[in-house]
C-alpha positions as CSV (number, residue, x, y, z in Angstrom):
1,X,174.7,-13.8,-45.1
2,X,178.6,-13.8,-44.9
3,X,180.4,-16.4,-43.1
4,X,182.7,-16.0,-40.1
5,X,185.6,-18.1,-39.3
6,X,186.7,-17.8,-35.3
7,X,190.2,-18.9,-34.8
8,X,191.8,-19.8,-31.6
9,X,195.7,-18.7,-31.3
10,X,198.3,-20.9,-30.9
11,X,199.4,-22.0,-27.8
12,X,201.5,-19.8,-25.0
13,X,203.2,-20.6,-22.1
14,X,200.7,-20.0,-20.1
15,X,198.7,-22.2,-21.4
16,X,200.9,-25.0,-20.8
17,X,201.6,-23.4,-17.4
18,X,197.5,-23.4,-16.7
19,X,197.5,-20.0,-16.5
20,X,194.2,-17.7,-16.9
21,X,196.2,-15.1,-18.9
22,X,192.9,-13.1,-20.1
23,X,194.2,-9.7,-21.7
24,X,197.7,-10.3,-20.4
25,X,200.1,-10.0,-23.3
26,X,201.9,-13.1,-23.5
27,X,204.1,-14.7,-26.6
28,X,203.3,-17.8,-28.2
29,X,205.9,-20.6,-26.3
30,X,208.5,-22.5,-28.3
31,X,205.9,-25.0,-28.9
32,X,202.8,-23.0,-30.0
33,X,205.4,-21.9,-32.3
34,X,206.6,-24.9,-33.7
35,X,202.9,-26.4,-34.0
36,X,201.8,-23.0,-35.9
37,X,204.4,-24.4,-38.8
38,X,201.6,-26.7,-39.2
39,X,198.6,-25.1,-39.4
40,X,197.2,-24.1,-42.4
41,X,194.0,-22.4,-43.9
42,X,191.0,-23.9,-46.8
43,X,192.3,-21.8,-49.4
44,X,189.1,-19.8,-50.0
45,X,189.6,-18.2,-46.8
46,X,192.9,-16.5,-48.0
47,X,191.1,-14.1,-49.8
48,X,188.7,-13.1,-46.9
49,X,188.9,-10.3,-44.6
50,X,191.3,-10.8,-42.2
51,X,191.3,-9.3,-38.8
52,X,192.7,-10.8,-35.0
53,X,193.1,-9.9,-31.2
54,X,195.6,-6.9,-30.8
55,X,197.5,-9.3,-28.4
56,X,200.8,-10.7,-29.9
57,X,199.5,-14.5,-29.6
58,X,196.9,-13.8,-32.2
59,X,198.4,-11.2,-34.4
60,X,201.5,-13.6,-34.6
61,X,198.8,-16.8,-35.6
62,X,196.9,-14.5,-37.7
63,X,200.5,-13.2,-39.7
64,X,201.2,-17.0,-40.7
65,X,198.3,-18.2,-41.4
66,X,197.0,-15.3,-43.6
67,X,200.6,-15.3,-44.9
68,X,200.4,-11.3,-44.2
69,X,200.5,-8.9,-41.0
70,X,196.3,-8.3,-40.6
71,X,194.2,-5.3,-38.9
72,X,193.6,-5.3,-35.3
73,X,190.3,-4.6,-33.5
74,X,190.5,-4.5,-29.8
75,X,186.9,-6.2,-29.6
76,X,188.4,-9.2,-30.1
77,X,190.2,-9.4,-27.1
78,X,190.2,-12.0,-24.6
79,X,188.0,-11.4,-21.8
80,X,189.7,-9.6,-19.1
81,X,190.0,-11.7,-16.0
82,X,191.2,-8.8,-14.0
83,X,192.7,-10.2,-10.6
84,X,193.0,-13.5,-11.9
85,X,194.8,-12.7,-14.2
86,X,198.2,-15.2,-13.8
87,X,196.0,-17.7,-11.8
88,X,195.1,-20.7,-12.0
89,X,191.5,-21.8,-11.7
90,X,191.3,-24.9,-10.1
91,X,193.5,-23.1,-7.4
92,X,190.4,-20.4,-7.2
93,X,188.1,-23.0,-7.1
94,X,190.2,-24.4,-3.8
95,X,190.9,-21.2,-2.5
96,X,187.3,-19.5,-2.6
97,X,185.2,-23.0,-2.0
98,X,181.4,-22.0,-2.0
99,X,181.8,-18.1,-3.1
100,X,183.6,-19.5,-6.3
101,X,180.8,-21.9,-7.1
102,X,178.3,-18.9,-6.3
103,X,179.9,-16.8,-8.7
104,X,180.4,-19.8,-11.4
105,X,176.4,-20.0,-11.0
106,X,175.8,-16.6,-12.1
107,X,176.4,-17.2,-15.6
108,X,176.6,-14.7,-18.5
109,X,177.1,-12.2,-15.2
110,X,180.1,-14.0,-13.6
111,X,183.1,-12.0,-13.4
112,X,186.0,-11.9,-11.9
113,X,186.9,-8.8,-9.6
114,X,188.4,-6.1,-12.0
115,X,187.0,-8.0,-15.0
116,X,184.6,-8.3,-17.2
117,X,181.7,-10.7,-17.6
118,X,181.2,-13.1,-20.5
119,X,177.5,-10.7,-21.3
120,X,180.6,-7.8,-21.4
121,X,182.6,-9.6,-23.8
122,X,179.4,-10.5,-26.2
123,X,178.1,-6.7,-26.1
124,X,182.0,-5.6,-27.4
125,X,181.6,-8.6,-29.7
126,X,178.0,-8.2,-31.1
127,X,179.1,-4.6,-32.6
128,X,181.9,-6.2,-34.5
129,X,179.2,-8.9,-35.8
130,X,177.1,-6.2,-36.9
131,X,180.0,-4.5,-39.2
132,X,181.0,-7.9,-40.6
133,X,177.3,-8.4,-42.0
134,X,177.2,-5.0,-43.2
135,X,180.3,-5.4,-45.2
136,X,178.6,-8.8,-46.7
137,X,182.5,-10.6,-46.7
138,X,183.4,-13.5,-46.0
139,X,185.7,-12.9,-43.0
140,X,188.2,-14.3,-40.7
141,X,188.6,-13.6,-36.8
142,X,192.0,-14.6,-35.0
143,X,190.5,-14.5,-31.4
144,X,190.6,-16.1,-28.2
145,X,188.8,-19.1,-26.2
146,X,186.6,-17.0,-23.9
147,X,185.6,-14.5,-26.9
148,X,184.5,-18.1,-29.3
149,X,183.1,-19.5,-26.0
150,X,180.5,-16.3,-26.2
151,X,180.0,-16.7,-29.8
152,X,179.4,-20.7,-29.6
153,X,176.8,-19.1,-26.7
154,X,175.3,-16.3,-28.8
155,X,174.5,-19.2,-31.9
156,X,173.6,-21.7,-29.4
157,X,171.2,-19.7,-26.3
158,X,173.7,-21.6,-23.9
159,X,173.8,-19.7,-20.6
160,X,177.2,-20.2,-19.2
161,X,175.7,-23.0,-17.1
162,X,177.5,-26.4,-17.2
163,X,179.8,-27.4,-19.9
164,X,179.2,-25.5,-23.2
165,X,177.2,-27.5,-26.1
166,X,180.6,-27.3,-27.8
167,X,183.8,-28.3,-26.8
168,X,186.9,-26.4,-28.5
169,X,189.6,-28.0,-30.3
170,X,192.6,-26.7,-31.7
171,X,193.8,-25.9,-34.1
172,X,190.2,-25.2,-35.9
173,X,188.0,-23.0,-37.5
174,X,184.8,-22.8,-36.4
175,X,182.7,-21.0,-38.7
176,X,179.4,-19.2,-38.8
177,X,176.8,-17.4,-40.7
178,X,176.5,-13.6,-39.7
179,X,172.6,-12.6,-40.2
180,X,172.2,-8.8,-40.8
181,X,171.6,-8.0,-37.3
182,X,174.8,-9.7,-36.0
183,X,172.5,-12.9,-34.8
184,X,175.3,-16.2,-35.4
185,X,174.3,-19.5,-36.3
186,X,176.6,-22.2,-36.5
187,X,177.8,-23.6,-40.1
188,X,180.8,-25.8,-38.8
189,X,182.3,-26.3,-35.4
190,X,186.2,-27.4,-35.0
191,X,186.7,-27.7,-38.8
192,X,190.3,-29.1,-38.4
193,X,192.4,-26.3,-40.7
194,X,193.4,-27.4,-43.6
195,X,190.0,-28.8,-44.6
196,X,187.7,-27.2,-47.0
197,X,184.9,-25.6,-45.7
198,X,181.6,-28.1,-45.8
């Protein structure tokens, strides 16, 4: 079974703004910059295959930390919050009272209006899972929270109910085993970069 390493991008300003940028192209800011000078891979993944997000925060991550410009699959997007996109959500949760919680309670099936739902996100995702264990590599995946967040739920049967059975740092890798039918299970979560793989 190959091994998968899910990357979160260095920080924009939206994220310091709070922002739910989704599939909004937004730079990395001054800062996610200068904190990407820092980050660095285990040297045995420098020879995997590479591939990140189209979107210009995770192309730029993926370019220094694979020390090379890598391919692009648009199944790696972040999930596309549709209206939202530009909000932020504690002012949805304020602004929409009990039809925000109702639509927080569906789930894998909550989704914004124009957007797609995380069980969207995970069919898009599951086909790139499947190619990665047919080409038996080890690879790397610069990506985004909400697309990890559906892979952490994928290895873990978490429904998108309550606080996810993992919480994400960054920077980290967080690394799984592919089985031949795309099926994850975790190896590592939020292996700090740098550190060999376990």
């Amino acid at each position: 079974m190959p091994l998968l390493s899910l990357i979160r991008h260095a920080p924009t300003t939206w994220n310091e703004a709070g922002l739910i940028q989704g599939q909004t192209d937004t730079p990395l800011s001054d800062n996610g910059r200068a904190a990407l000078q820092t980050w660095e891979v285990p040297t045995q993944l420098l020879t995997a295959d590479w591939w990140t997000s189209p979107l210009q925060r995770c192309r730029d991550t993926a370019r220094h930390l694979a020390g090379r410009t890598v391919r692009t699959d648009d199944r790696l997007m972040e999930t596309n919050w549709g209206e939202w996109q530009g909000s932020r959500l504690a002012d949805l949760r304020t602004d929409l009272g009990e039809a925000m919680v109702e639509m927080e309670g569906r789930g894998w099936d909550f989704q914004p209006p124009g957007g797609e739902s995380p069980r969207q996100v995970a069919v898009r995702l599951q086909a790139f899972l499947c190619e990665v264990a047919a080409r038996n590599q080890p690879t790397v995946a610069v990506t985004h929270r909400g697309v990890i967040r559906v892979a952490m739920a994928l290895a873990t049967g978490w429904d998108f109910l309550g606080k996810s059975p993992v919480k994400l740092q960054r920077p980290a890798a967080h690394v799984f085993w592919v089985h031949a039918d795309g099926a994850l299970e975790i190896r590592t979560a939020n292996m700090p970069l740098g550190a060999p793989i376990p």
